[in-house]
N, C-alpha and C positions, 0 to 999 in steps of 0.2 A: 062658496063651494064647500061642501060638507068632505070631513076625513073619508065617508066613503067616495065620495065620488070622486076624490082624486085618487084614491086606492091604485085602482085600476087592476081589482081582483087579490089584493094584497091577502084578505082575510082567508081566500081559497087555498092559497100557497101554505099559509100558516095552520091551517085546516090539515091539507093534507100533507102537509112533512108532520106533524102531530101524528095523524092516525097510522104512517109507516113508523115513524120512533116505536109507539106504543106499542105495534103487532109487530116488532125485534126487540120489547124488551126494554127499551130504553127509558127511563122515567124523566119526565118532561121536566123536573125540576132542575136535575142533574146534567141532561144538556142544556138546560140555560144555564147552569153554573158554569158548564164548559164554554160556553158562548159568549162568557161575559156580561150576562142580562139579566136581570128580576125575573121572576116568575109573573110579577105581575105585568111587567112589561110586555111580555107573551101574552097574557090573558088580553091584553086591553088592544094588541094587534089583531088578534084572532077576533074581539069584538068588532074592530074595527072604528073603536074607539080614538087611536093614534096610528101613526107611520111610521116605521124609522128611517133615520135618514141612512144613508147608501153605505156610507163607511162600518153600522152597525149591522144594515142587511149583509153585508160581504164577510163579514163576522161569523154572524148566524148562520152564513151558509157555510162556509169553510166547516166552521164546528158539527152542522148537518152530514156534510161529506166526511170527514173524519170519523163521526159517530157510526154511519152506517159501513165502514171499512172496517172501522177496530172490531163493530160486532157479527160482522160477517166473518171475519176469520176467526174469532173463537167459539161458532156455532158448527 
C-alpha cells in the first residue's frame, strides 16, 4: 500500500491549513518552525510523499490553532 493510499486525504488537510496560513499572513516556514517540523517535512506531506505519525500530527495542529488565534487577534 502506497503513502497515498494510506493517507486517507492527509495531503488535503495539509493543502488547505497551507492556503488559510497563507491568506492571514502567516509564512509556512515559520509555522513549521513553530510546529517543530522542517519545511521540507511539510512539502513532502503536502506531496504525499510521507505521514506523520499522530504525536507529530497533534503538534502541527496545536501549532495550526495557535497560529490562527495569535494572528487573529492582532488583525
Amino acid at each position: 500500500m502506497s503513502c497515498k493510499e494510506r493517507s486517507g486525504g492527509m495531503e488535503a488537510d495539509v493543502i488547505e491549513m497551507e492556503t488559510v496560513l497563507v491568506a492571514r499572513g502567516i509564512r509556512i516556514s515559520a509555522f513549521c518552525e513553530s510546529a517543530g517540523i522542517a519545511r521540507t517535512t511539510w512539502d513532502r506531506w503536502k506531496n504525499g510523499k510521507t505521514l506523520p505519525n499522530m504525536r507529530t500530527w497533534m503538534a502541527v495542529r496545536d501549532a495550526y490553532r495557535a497560529a490562527l488565534k495569535t494572528k487573529g487577534a492582532a488583525a
